[in-house]
C-alpha positions as CSV (number, residue, x, y, z in Angstrom):
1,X,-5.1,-97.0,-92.4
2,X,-5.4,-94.3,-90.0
3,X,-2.0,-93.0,-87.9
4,X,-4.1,-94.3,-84.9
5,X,-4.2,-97.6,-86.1
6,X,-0.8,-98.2,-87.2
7,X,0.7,-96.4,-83.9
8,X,-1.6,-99.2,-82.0
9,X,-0.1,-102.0,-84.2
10,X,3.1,-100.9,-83.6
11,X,2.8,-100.7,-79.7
12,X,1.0,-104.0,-79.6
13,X,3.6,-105.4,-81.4
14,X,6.7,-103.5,-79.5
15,X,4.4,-105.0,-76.4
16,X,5.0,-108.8,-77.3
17,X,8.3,-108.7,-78.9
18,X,8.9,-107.5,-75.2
19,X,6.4,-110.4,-73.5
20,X,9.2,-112.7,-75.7
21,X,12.4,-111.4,-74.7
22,X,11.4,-111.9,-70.8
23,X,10.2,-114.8,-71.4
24,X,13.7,-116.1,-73.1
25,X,15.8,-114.0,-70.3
26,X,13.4,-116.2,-67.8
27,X,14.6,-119.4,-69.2
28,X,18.3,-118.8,-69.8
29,X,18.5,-117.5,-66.2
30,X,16.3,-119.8,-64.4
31,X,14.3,-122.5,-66.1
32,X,18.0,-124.2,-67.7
33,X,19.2,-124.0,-64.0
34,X,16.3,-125.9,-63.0
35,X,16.7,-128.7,-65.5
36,X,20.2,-128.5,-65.0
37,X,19.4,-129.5,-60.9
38,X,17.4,-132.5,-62.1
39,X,19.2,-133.9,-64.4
40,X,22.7,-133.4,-62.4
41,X,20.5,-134.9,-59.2
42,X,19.9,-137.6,-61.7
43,X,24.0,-138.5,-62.6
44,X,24.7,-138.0,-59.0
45,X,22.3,-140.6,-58.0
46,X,23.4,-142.8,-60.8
47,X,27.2,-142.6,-59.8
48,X,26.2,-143.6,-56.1
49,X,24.0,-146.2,-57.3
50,X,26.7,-148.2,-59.4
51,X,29.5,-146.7,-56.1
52,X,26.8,-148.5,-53.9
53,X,27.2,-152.1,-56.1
54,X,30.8,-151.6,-56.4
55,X,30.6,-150.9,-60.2
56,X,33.2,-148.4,-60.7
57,X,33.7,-146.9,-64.8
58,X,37.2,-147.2,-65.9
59,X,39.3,-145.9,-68.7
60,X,40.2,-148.5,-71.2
61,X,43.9,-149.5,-73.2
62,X,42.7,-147.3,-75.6
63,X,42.3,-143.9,-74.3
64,X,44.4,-141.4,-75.1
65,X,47.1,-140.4,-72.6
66,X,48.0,-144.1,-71.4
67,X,51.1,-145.1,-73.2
68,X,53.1,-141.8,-72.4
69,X,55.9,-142.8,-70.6
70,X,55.4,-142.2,-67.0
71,X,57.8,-139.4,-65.8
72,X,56.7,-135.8,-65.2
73,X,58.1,-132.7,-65.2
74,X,59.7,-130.8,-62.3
75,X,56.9,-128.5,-61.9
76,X,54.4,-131.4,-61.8
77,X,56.0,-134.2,-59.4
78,X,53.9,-137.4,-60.0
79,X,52.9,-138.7,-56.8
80,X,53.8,-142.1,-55.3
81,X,50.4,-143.8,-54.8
82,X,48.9,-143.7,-58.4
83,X,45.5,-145.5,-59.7
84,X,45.2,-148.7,-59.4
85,X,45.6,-151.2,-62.5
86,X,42.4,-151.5,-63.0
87,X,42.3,-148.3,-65.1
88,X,43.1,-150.0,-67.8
89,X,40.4,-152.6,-68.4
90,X,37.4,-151.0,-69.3
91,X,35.8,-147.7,-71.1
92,X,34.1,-145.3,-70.1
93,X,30.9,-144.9,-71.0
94,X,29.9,-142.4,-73.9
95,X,27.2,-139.0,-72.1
96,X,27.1,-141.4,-69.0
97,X,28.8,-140.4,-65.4
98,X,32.0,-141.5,-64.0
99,X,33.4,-139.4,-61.7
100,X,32.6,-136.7,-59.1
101,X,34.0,-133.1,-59.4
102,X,34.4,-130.9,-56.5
103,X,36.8,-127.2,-56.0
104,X,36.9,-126.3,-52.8
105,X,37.6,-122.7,-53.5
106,X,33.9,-122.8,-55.3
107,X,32.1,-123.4,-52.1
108,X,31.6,-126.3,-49.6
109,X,28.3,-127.3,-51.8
110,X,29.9,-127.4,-55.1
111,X,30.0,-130.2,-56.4
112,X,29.2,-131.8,-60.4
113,X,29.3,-135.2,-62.1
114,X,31.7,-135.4,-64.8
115,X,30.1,-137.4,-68.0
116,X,31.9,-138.6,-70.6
117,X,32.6,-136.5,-74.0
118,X,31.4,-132.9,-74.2
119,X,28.0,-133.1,-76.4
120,X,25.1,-129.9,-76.0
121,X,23.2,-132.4,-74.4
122,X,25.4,-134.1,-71.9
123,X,27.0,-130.8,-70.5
124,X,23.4,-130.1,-70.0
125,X,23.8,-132.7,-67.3
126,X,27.4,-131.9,-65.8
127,X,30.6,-131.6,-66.3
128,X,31.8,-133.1,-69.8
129,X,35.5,-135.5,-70.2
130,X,36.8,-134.3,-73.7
131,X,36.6,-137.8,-75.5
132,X,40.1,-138.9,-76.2
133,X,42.1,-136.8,-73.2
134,X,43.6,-138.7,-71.0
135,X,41.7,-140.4,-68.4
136,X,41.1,-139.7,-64.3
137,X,44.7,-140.0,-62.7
138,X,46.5,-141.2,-66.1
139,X,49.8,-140.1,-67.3
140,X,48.4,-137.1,-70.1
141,X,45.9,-134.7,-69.8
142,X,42.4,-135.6,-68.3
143,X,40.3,-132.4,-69.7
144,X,36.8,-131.4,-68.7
145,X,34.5,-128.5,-69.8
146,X,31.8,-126.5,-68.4
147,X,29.3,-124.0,-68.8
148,X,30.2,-120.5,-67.3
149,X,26.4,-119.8,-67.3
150,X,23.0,-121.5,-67.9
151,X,22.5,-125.3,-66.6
152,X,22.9,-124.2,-63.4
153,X,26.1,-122.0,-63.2
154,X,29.0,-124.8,-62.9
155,X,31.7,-122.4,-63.9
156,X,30.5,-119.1,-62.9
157,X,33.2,-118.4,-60.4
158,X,36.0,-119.9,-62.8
159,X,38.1,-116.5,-63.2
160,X,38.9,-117.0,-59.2
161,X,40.7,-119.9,-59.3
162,X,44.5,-119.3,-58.1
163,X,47.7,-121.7,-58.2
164,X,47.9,-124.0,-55.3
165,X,43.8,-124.0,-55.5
166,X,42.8,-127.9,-55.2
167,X,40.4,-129.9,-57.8
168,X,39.3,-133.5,-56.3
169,X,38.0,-135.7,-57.9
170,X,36.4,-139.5,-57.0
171,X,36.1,-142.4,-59.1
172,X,34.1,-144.1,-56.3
173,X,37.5,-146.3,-55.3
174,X,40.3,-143.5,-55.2
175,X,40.6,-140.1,-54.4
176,X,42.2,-137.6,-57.2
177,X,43.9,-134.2,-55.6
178,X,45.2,-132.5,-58.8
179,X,46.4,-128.3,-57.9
180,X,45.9,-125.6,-60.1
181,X,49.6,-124.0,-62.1
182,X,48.6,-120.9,-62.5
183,X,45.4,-118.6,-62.8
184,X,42.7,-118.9,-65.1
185,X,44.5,-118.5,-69.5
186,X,42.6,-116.8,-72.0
187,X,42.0,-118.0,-75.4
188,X,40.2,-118.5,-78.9
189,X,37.7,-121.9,-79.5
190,X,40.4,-123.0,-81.7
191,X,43.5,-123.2,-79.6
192,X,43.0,-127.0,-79.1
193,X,46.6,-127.7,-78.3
194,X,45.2,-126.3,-74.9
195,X,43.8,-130.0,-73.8
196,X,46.7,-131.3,-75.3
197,X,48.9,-134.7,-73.7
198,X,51.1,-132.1,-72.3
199,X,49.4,-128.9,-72.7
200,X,50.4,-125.9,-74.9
201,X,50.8,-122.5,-73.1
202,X,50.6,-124.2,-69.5
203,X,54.3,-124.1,-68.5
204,X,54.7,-128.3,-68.1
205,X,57.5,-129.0,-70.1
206,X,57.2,-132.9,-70.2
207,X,54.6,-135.7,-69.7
208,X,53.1,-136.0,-66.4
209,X,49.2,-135.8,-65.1
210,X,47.7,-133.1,-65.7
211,X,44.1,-131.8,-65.5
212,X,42.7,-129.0,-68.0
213,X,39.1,-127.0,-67.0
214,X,37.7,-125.1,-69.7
215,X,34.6,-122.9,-70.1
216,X,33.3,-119.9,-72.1
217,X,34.5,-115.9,-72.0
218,X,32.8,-113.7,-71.3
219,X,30.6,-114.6,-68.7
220,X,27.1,-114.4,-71.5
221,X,29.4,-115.1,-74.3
222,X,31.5,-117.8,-76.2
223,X,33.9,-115.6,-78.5
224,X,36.6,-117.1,-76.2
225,X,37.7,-119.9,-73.5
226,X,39.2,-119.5,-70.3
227,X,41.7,-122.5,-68.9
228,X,42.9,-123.6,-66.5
229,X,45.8,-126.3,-65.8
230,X,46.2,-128.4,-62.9
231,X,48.7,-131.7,-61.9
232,X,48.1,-134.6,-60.4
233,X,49.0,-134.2,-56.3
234,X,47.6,-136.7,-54.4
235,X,45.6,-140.1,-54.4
236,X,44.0,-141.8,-51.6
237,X,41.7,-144.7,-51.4
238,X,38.1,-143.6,-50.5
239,X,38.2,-145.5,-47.3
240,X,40.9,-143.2,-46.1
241,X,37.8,-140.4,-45.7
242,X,37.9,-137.2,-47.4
243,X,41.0,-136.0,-48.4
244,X,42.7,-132.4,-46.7
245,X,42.6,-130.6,-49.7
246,X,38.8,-130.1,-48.9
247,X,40.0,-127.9,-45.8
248,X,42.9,-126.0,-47.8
């Protein structure tokens, strides 16, 4: 085989190992994010579909955070106007939607449905509820992860978020104003006592109801978590209108 031949081999081969990696940065960057806007579309249009017939997903007896007793600590004051009993009649629904997710500080546009439990596929389509945390506006921990990057982006801007920052959330009956402690924690995969009922490392020192986002560090990598802790503010009905904490 002649030096030609083998140089040409090489450089055709160099030449579509290249065509490959483009092709791979193509869809990480931009084809995920388009599935990710039609199948988040998708759990939008679902949540205001069942809003629309007044079928609203609830946690059930079982879920973890529910039999804590109901004080909170002095950092976290719980707020008069809690969820309504109905929170504790039904389940919520395993990969389907429940809630909507919106941080202000994000952008006026941002907004994601939050699915229940935190499978590849599901957070393909949202926001994902750890299965087992506490749930929206209970006494515990109500914990939800995101991707930093791919499937459109959710928690790109995540190392911004700042104490006092608002988190609202809707069940399609009752408005949920939680308020991040502290900036963004960083941590390993396995530092699970992070979504904990009162969560390690976040400064509570008692049960109250609390809020944990988490998503991967660094921004293209998952050798770590970043997390962030928020409690429970405010609740509203959602024929009150929006609540303020969108203007803050």
């Amino acid at each position: 085989m002649s030096v030609r031949l083998i140089v040409r081999t090489f450089s055709e081969l160099c030449i579509t190992a290249g065509a490959l990696i483009i092709l791979f940065v193509v869809y990480v960057l931009f084809w995920t994010g388009v599935k990710a806007a039609g199948a988040t579309e998708g759990q939008i249009n679902t949540l205001q579909n069942q809003w629309a017939r007044g079928a609203v997903s609830v946690p059930g007896p079982n879920a973890a955070g529910t039999s804590v007793p109901s004080t909170s600590p002095s950092s976290a004051p719980t707020p008069t106007s809690g969820p309504t009993s109905s929170h504790a009649h039904a389940t919520y629904r395993e990969g389907k939607p429940f809630a909507m997710l919106y941080i202000p500080r994000f952008g006026k546009s941002w907004e994601w449905p939050v699915l229940e439990n935190t499978e590849v596929g599901t957070l393909k389509k949202g926001l994902g509820h750890y299965r087992g945390t506490a749930p929206l506006g209970g006494v515990g921990n109500f914990a939800v992860a995101g991707h930093r990057r791919t499937y459109g982006d959710p928690f790109k801007d995540f190392p911004t978020l700042r104490r006092g920052d608002a988190v609202v959330l809707t069940d399609g009956t009752t408005w949920f104003t939680y308020r991040i402690e502290k900036k963004p924690y960083r941590t390993v995969p396995s530092d699970t006592g992070v979504i904990d009922a009162v969560p390690r490392r976040s400064g509570f020192d008692g049960p109250g109801r609390y809020l944990t986002l988490t998503t991967c560090d660094p921004e293209w990598g998952s050798s770590h978590r970043l997390i962030a802790w928020a409690h429970l503010d405010a609740t509203q009905p959602v024929t009150d209108g929006k609540p303020a904490a969108f203007h803050s």
